[in-house]
C-alpha positions as CSV (number, residue, x, y, z in Angstrom):
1,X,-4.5,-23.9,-35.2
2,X,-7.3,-24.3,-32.7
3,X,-8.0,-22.2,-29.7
4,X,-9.6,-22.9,-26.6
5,X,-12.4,-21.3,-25.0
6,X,-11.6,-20.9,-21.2
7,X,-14.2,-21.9,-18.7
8,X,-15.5,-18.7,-16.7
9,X,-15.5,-19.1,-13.2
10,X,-17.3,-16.7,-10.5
11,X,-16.2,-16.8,-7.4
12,X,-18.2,-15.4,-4.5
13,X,-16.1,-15.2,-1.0
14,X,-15.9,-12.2,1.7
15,X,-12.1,-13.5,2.4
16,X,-10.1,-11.3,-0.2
17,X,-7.1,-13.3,0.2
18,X,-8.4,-16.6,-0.8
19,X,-10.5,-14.9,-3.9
20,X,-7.0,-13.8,-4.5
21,X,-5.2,-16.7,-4.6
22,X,-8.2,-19.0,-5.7
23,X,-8.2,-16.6,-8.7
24,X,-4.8,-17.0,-9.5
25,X,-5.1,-20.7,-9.2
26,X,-7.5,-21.0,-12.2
27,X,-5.8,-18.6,-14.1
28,X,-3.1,-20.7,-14.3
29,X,-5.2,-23.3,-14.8
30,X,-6.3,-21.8,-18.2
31,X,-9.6,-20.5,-16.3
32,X,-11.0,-17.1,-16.6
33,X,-12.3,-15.9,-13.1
34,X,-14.5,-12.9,-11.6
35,X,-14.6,-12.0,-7.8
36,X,-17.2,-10.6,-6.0
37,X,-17.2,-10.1,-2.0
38,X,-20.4,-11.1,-1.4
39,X,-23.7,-12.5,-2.7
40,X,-25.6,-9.4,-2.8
41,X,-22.4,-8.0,-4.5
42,X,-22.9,-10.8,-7.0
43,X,-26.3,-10.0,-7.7
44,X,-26.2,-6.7,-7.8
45,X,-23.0,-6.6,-10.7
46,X,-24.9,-9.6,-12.9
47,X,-28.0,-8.0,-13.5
48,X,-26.6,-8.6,-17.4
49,X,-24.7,-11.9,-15.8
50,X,-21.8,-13.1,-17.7
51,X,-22.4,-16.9,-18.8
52,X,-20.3,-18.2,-15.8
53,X,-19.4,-22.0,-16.4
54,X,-19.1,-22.4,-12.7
55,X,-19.7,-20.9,-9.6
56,X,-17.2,-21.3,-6.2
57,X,-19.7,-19.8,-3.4
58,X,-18.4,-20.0,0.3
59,X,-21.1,-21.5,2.1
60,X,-20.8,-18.7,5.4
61,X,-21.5,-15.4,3.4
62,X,-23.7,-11.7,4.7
63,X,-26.9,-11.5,4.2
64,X,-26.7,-14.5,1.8
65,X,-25.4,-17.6,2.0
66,X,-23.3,-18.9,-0.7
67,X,-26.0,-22.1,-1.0
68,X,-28.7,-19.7,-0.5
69,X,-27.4,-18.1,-3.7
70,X,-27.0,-20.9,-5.4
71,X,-30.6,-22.1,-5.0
72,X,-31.7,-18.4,-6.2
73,X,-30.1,-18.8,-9.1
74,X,-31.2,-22.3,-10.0
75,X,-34.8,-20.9,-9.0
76,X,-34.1,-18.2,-12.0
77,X,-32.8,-20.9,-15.0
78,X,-29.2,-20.0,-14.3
79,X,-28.1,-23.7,-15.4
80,X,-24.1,-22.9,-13.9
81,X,-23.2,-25.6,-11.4
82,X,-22.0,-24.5,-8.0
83,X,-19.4,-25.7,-6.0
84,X,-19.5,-24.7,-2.3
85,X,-16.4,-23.8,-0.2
86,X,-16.2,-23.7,3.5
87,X,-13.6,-23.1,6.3
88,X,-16.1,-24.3,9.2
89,X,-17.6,-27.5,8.2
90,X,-20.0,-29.5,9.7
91,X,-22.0,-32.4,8.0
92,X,-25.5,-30.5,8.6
93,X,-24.3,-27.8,5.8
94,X,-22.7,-30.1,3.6
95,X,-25.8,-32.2,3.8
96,X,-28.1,-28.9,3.0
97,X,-25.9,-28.0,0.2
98,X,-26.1,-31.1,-1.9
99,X,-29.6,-31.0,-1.0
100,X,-29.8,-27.5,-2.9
101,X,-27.6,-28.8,-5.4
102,X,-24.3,-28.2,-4.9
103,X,-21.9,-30.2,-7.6
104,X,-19.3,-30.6,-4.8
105,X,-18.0,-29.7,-1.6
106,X,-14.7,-28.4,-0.5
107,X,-13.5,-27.0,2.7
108,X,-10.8,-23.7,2.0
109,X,-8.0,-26.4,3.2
110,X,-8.4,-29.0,0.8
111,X,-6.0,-29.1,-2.3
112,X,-6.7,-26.6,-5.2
113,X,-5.9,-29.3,-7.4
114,X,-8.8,-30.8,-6.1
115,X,-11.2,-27.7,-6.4
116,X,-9.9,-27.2,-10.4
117,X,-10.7,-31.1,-10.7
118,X,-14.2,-30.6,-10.0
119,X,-14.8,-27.7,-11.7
120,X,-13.4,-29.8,-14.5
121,X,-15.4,-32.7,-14.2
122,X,-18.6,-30.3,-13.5
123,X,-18.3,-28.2,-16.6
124,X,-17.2,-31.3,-18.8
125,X,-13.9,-31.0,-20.0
């Protein structure tokens, strides 16, 4: 019998509800996920980081934005791709965001089967 590591997913919004439903979307998807409220929150609970597969940052955080956070951590060696999430997009942030490296692009509207698709295809299973 073989078991199946499930993929760690952290997922950095300051909407509770959709970290609430976004989490139980990829734990029915097999997915393991942590919340956090905020970037800073993020940071400040992962001083001893879990090994996240994947990171869902909404792009219109505090203090930090979720693509500011994502180029912090790719300034660090934290190899996790990040997908970014928006509800007010505009082609200037999508284009800065796969300019820091974003893996994909989603506004909070589009499908969750599309969101769990590319954490899929960006984590390799």
């Amino acid at each position: 019998m073989s078991t199946t590591v499930p993929l760690y997913v952290a997922v950095v919004d300051d909407d509770e509800n959709f970290c609430r439903s976004l989490a139980r979307l990829l734990r029915a998807a097999g997915m393991q996920s942590i919340t956090y409220p905020s970037a800073e929150g993020y940071v400040i609970d992962c001083t001893q980081p879990p090994r996240f597969d994947c990171l869902v940052l909404d792009v219109h955080l505090g203090e930090i934005s979720g693509i500011e956070l994502g180029q912090r951590l790719a300034a660090e060696g934290r190899d996790a791709p990040f997908i970014c999430i928006t509800a007010r997009e505009d082609p200037d942030t999508r284009a800065l965001a796969e300019a820091a490296g974003c893996a994909a692009f989603f506004r909070k509207t589009d499908s969750g089967a599309a969101v769990l698709d590319a954490i899929r295809r960006v984590t390799l299973i």
